[in-house]
Each structure stands twice: as C-alpha cells, then as structure tokens.
N, C-alpha and C positions, 0 to 999 in steps of 0.2 A: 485662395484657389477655390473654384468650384468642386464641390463634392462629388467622389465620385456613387457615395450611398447615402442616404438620409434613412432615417428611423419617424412615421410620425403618429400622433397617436396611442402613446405606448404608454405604459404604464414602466419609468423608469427609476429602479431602485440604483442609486449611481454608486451605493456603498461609501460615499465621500462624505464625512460627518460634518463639512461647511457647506453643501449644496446637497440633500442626501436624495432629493426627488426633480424629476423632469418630465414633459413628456416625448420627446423629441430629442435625436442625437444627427449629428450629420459625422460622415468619415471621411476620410481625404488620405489614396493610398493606404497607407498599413498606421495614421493615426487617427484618432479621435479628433476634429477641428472644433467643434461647437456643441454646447449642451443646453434644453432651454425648451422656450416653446414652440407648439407647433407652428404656430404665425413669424416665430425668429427662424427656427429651420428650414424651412420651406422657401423662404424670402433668397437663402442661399443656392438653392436648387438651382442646376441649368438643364440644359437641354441631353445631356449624358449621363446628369443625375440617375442613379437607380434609384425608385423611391420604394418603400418598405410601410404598405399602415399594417400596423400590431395592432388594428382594433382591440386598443384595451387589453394586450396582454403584457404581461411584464419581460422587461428589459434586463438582464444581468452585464455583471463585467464576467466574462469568461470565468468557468469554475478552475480552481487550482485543487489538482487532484495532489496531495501533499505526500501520501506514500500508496505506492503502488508497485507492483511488478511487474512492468510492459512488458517485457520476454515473455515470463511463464502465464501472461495473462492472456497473449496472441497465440502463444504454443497450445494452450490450452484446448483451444478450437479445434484441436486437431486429435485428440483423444480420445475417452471414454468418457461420458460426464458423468461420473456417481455423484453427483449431483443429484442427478435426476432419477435416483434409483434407490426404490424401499424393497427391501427384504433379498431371502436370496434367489429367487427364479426372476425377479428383474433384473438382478446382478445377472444371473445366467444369461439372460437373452443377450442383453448387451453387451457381455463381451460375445458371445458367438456373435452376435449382427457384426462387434467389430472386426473381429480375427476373420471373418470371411470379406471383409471389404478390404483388407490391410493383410495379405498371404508373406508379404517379403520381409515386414518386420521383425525384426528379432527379439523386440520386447513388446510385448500388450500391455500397456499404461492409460490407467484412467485416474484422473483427480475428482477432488472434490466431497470427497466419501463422509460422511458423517462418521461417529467411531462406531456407533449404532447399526451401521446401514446393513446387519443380516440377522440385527435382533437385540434388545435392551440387553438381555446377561446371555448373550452369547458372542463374544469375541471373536473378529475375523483375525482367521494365523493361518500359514500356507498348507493344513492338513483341508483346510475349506475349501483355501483358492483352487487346489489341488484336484478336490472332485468337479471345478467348474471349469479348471484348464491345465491338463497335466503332462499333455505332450508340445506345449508351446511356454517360453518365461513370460512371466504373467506379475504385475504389481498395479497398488490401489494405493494412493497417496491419501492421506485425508484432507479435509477442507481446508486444515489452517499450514497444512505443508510443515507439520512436523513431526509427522508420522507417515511411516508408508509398512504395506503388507507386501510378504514376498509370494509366491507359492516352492515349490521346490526346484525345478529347474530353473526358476529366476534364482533363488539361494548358491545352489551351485553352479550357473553357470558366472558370477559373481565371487567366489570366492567365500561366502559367509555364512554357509549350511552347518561348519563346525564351528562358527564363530571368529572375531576377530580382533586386537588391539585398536582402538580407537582415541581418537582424543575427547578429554573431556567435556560432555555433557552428551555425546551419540551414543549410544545402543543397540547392541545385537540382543537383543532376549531371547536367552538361551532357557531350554526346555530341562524338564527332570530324567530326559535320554538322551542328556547333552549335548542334541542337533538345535540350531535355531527353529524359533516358533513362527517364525514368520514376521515379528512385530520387528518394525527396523525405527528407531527411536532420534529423531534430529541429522541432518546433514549430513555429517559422516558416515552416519549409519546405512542411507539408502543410496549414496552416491555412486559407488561400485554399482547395483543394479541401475542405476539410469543410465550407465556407464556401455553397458552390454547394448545399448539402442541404436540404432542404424545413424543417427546422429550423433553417438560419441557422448551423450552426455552434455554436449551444448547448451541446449535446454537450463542449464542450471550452474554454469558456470559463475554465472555474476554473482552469486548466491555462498560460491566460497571465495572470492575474492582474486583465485587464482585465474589467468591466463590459457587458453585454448595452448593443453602440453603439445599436441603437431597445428601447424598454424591452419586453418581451415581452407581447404581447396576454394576458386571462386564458386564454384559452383555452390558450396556450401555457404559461402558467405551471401550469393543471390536467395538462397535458403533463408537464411538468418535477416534480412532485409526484409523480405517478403511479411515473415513471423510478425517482426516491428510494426510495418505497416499495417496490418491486420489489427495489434491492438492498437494504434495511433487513431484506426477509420472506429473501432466501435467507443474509444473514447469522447472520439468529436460527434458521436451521434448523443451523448450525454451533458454535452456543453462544455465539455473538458479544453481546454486551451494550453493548461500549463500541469508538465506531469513530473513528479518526485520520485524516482525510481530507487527502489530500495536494497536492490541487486543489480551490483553493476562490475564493471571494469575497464580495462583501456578497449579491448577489442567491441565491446556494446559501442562507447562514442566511437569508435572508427567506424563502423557501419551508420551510425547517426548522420554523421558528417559524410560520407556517402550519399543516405537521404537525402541530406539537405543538398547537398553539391546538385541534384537533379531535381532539384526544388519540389522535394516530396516531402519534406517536413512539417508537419499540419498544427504542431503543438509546442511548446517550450519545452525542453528538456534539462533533467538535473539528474545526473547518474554520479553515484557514491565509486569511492574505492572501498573495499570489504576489506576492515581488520577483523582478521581470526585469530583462536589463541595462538596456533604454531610460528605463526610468524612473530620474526624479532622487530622492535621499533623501527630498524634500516629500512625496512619493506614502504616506510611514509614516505620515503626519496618517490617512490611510484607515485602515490599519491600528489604531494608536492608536483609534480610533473605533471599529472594530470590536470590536476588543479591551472598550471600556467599555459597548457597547450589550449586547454578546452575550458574559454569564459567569455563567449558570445553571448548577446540578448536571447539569445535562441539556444543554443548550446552549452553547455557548462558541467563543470565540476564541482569543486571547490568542499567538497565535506566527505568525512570518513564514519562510516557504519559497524558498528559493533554490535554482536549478540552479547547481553550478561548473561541472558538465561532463556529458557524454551517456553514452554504453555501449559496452562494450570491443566486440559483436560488430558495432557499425559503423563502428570505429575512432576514435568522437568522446569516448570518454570518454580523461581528459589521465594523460596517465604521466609519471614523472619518468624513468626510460628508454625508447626506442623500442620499440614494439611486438616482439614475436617474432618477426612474421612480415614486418613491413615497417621493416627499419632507419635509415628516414630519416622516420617517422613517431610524434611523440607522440602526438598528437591535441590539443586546444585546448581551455585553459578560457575558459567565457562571461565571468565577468568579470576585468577587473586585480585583479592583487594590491592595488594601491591605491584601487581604487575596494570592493575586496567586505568589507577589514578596515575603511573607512570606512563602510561599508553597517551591519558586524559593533555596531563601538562604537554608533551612532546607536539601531538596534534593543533592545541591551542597554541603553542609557542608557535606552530608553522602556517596561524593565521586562517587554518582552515575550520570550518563548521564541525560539529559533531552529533550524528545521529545514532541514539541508544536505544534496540530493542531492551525492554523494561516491562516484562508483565507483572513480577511478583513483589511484593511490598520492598524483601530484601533487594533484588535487584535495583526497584529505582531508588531507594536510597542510595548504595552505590554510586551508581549515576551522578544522582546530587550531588554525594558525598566529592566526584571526581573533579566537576564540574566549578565547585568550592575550590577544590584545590589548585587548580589550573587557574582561576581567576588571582586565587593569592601568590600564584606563583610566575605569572606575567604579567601582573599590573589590569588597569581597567582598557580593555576596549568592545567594539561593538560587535559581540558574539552571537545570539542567538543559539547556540547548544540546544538541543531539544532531545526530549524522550519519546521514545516513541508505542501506544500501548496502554500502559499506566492501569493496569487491570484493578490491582490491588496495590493499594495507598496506605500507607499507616498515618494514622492523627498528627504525628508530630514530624510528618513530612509535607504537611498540603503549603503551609507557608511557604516555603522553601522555592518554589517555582516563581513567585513574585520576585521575592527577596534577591534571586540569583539570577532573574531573567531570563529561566529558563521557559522554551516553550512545551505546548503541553498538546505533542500529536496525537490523537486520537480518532476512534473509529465507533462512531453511533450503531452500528449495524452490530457490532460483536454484542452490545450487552444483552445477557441472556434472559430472555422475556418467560422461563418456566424452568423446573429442575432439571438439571442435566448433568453431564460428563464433570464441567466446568466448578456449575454452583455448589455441587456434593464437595468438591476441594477447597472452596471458601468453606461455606457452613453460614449458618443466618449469624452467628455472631459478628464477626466479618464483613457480613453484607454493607453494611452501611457506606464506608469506602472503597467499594468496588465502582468502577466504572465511573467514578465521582467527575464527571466534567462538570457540572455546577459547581460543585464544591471548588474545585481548581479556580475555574474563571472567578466566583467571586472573590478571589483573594486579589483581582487585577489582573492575574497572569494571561499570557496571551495564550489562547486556545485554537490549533487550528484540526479543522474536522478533514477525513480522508477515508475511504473504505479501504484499502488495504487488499485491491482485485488482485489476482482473481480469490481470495480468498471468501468474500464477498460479491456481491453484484457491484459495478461499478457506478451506477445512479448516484448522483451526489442528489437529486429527489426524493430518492429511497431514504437515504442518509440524514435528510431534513427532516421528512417524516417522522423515522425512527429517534431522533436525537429531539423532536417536539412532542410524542405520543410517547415514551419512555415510560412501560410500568416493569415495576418492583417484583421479582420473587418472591421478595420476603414484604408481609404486610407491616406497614411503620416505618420504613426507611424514609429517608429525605426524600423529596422531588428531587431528581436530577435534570427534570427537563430545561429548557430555554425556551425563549421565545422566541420567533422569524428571524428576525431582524439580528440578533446574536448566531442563531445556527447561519445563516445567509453570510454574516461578515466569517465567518470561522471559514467555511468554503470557500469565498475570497479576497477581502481584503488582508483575511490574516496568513491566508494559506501563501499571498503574496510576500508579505514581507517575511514569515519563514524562509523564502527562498532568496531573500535580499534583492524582490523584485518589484518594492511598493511602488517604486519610480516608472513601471513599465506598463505596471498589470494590477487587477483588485481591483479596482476603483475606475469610474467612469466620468472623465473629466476634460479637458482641451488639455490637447498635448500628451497623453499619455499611447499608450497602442490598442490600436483597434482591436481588443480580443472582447466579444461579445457574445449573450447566450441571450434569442429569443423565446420564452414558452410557451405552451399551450396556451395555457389562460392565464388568468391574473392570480399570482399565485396569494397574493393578499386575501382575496376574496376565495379563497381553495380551502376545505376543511383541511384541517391539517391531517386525518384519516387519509385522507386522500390527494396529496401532494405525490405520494407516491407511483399514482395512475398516471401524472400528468406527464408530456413528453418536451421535447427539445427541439422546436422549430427550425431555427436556424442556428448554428455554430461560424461567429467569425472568428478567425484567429488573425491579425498581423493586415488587417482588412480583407483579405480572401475568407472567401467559402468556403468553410472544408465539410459542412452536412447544413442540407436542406430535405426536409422533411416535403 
C-alpha cells in the first residue's frame, strides 16, 4: 500500500537491537510499513504521500511515560502552582491572584510546594496559612503528593482540627494544644480536605482505589473528560504515546473509553486498580474485572498498585535502618509483611501485573520479598512485577531484581542533585545506594525510566538529561549515570515491554504501530547539558498527529 507518511532524512534511532539505525520510515494508516533508506522510502511514496525531511533530526518510537498521574497531572492546571513560588509574599500573592479569579470555590488548592517553600527551618502549618487566608479553606499539597498543609477553616470545615483515627501510615499532626498543626501526612490524612472542594474530591479518587461514593452527575463527568484530555494534549506535546497511570479505578477507564468512543484518545492507556490496606483480598474480584473488561491495544488494565510506604522527606517512607537524622525513627510500612505477601500471591495467582510504591530499603525488600513468594507459590510464568521508586536500596537487595525478573520503575528527575529534606534522611553513609539505577541495570535487570508528573515536569528530555548528567551529593559515590542509548531504551523500548506492549510500541520496525517522536535536533550530536532545552517536533500516536510544533 502506498504510505500515507514517509519520514526522510532523519536521523533514526529505531531502538531495535537487530536494525538499531535508519534514515527514513514510511507509515501506512496507524502502522509502521518500511524502514531503511532514504532512496528505499521515498521510491514508496505516492502522490498522497505526506512527506516529512527531519533534516537531520532524530527519530524516536514514541516515548512510554511508564508512571504517571494523568488525572492529578491535568487537574493540576487548574490550581495554584507552588511550584512556582519562593518564600512567603509570593505564596501571598498567589493565592490572593487565585481566590479572586476563583470567588465560588470552596477550597483554594495549590500543589507542587517544596516542604521549604516559606523558609529552610520554618515549617508551613495552618497558623501560617492562616495569616495568608483565613476567611476562605485554604490547603498546599507538596510536590511529591504526600504531604498536604491545612489552614484552619480548611481543618474544620473537614473534620480534623481536633484530630482523627486514621489508617495506617496517614497523619493528622497534632500540636502541643491538642489542635492539628496543619501538617496532613499521606492519603488519608488530606482526603477529607480535598473532599470540601466543589468537585467532591474527584480529583484524587484513583489515588485510593475507591469508586465515586454518589456516581458523578454528566456534567461532571464532561468535567472529568475534559481534566484527561488536558493531560493527554501536554503529554503528546513531549512525545509521550503511551501512558502508565498510577492512580486509577473503574470510573477513570470509563471516561477513557468515553474518549476513545469520540476518537479523542491520543495516547495508550494502562490504569491500575488501587489495593489499600483496608480493603480485604475480595476487593481483587474489581480488579479481575477490570482487568477482562478493559484490554484493548489502546485501552487496558490488567495490574494492581500498592503503596508499602510513603517518602523519605516526610519521614514515612520505612528504612531498615533509622533515619540519618532521627535515630530512633524508621518510618512505617502500610501493610504487614503477612498481610502484603498474602495480597502478592492472590494478585499473581489472578494473572495480573503488580505495581509497588517502594521508596525505602525496608519497603522494597518487602516487595521482593513478596514477589519471591508469589513466584513460589504459582509456578513460573511471564510476570513482569515491578517496583516502583526504588530510592533506597540495601546491598543485598540489588541482585534480586535480575534474579526475580523484577523491573526496576524509576524516575531520573527525583535524585537529589544537593542537601535537602530528602538527603538529611539517608545521610552520606547510605548515599551510595540511593537512586542506584546503574547499579540495578548492571545486574541485567530491566530498567524503565518515567517522571512520575505531575510530581515532576513531565519531559522525558528533561529526564534523559538528568539520568546522563547525574551528580552525587555526596563526593566518592559510584557514577550512577548511563549513557544515551540506555536512558533512550529505558523511555522506550523498556517502558514498552513493562507494559506487555513490545509487540505494539518501543521499537521502530515494519509492522509494529505507528507511535513516533520527531525532535528538535539530533539529539546524538546535543550535549547532554542540553538535551533538556531541546523540544518535540512532531508526536505520532497510532499514525495520527496528535502535536505538531
């Protein structure tokens, strides 16, 4: 068949370790038909052809964004960006800039906040928020979404000014006048305030695994569509094709499948079912369902998500030694060892994937630990289990990810490039296995890279950069960095088969699907300093354009 796009000119990295360079692609419909050179592609062309010279820029197969949260990453846009905000009179202004654009809301929420963001040793708690908004509910999430600040009418109009029972590893921090301080600590903790928001809480539902408790009017659900498609358009403007959603449920794919029924779907989708502790093993029948309703090329389920533990700079994520800075401090995992390898086997017996939040040493042993067990306790087949995270590593855990087949999700952008919140809870002893992606990958184990948006910027460019320029806090530590050609396959070829989609995506080949990422320039010839300047020309997904620069 005549193409309906050629590529020529290019500088193409096909990511396929039997043909790994080209310069010329042709497509046909939503596949890849031919790869090769420019005098073979060209010779294909007809008179409908669209033709494409990438003077020399490089070619990718579509990046696979491998964990991310398309919800809160779309939702986000629609906030406050402490982000973008040092000390406290920028904090001031912008929430006044927002509360006067936004008069009907019932909560003022902004993410992003570093735990810093009103001063090195002075902690934000709702006696602060308080002088910056105290006749409207008022909260500040942090960057890694495991911490959120209250002020006081956001406390009380939530229920948690006096405190409240929680499930294990969330947090009220309560004060020495036995009101909370503001500091709301994991999930549970700030859920009730997100709760008070003219949307219910929606926002963050995939995130506990449960279900919209009244079913959302349409109007809300055109809401909720819209949200999606917001992070769907700023994904494809990053070359993103195929997306790993980390927070999910049945009502997220039914809005998907929505999408897609009006052929708005621009990207792959993989949305988790959320095991939390409270729920009993029965809750996997959901899962199980989900998993058989929803596993299209395009659409899919098929894995279940567990937190073990929270993040090293709020001290909830579990060590198997005491913090650095606080000796009498692990931190805690959410579930038992007995209840998460009983979680483990049940899950694997039902055939489905398993993805583990895992920052602290303890944790991902755990993980491993479950993941061992589930294998011995149904026989060998082709699992892929992965961790996701992997902050802190203990020495006589790095084999283990080879050995067990497990993959090793991580995110180049978190390791922290100076002292912080973070690194004071490792300590330089520690350092060495922190962040270890080299250390992992060299064991064989399969590595794929993911930023983890919006907790980060979602650039898988940014993400190269930072995973090829990678320097040390502490001086003498191993290189942890890679070279191109390894961070490139971790984004896609590997991020592909994490998702059990080598057959579709990853790799650029005849016959696989057209998802493609054109760049600025040739990223070969780009200091790696500056990979991260460079942009994203064109995004195919499924042979459509879904971003042209």
């Amino acid at each position: 068949m005549t193409p309906t796009l050629v590529f020529t000119n290019a500088s193409v990295l096909t990511m396929d370790p039997d043909a790994p360079r080209a310069t010329a692609v042709a497509v046909v419909g939503d596949r890849i038909s031919a790869v090769g050179s420019d005098a073979e592609i060209e010779a294909l062309a007809g008179t409908g052809t669209r033709r494409i010279d990438a003077q020399g820029r490089t070619l990718l197969p579509g990046f696979v964004e491998s964990h991310v949260h398309l919800f809160m990453g779309g939702y986000n846009e629609t906030v406050i960006k402490a982000d973008r905000v040092i000390g406290i009179e920028d904090l001031r202004a912008a929430i006044n800039d927002y509360a006067k654009a936004n008069p009907d809301l019932t909560l003022l929420l902004g993410q992003g906040a570093d735990y810093a963001i009103i001063g090195k040793d002075r902690p934000l708690n709702r006696h602060e928020l308080d002088d910056l908004c105290l006749d409207r509910p008022l909260a500040i999430m942090a960057y890694d979404f495991h911490t959120a600040w209250a002020n006081t009418a956001a406390l009380e109009a939530a229920g948690l000014l006096h405190g409240r029972d929680l499930p294990p590893g969330s947090e009220v921090v309560m004060g020495a006048d036995g009101k909370a301080t503001g500091e709301l600590r994991e999930f549970f903790a700030f859920l009730p305030v997100l709760e008070i928001r003219n949307v219910g809480g929606r926002e963050a539902l995939g995130m506990s695994g449960i279900e919209p408790p009244v079913p959302p009017t349409e109007k809300e659900r055109s809401e909720d569509r819209e949200t999606i498609k917001v992070g769907m358009r700023h994904a494809a403007q990053h070359g993103i094709t195929s997306l790993h959603s980390m927070d999910g449920n049945r009502y997220m794919l039914e809005l998907l499948r929505e999408i897609e029924e009006k052929g708005e779907l621009i990207s792959r989708q993989r949305v988790p079912f959320h095991l939390t502790t409270e729920m009993d093993l029965s809750e996997l029948d959901r899962a199980s369902a989900m998993t058989r309703d929803f596993c299209s090329d395009t659409l899919c389920s098929g894995f279940v998500k567990i937190f073990l533990d929270g993040v090293i700079a709020s001290g909830t994520a579990a060590m198997i030694e005491p913090y650095a800075h606080r000796p009498d401090h692990h931190g805690e995992l959410l579930h038992t060892r007995e209840d998460f390898i009983a979680a483990a086997i049940e899950i694997d017996k039902r055939g489905m994937q398993i993805a583990i939040h895992a920052i602290g040493d303890a944790a991902v042993r755990l993980a491993l630990d479950g993941y061992e067990a589930a294998a011995k306790a149904n026989g060998p087949r082709d699992r892929r289990h992965r961790i996701e995270h992997i902050e802190m590593l203990h020495p006589d855990d790095v084999e283990r990810f080879a050995r067990l087949g497990v993959v090793a999700s991580m995110q180049p952008l978190h390791a922290p490039v100076r002292e912080d919140e973070t690194t004071v809870g490792i300590g330089p002893d520690r350092a060495r296995l922190a962040y270890a992606w080299r250390e992992i990958a060299d064991t064989g184990a399969v590595l794929a890279f993911s930023s983890d948006w919006p907790i980060v910027q979602i650039s898988p460019l940014a993400g190269i950069q930072a995973a090829m320029t990678r320097q040390n806090w502490v001086e003498g530590l191993p290189d942890q960095r890679l070279d191109l050609h390894d961070v490139l396959a971790a984004y896609t070829r590997n991020g592909a088969y994490v998702g059990f989609a080598e057959e579709l995506t990853g790799t650029i080949r005849p016959g696989m699907k057209a998802d493609l990422a054109l760049l600025s320039g040739d990223i070969e010839k780009t200091d790696p300093d500056r990979i991260g300047d460079m942009a994203v020309d064109l995004t195919l997904f499924d042979g459509r354009v879904t971003h042209e620069r």
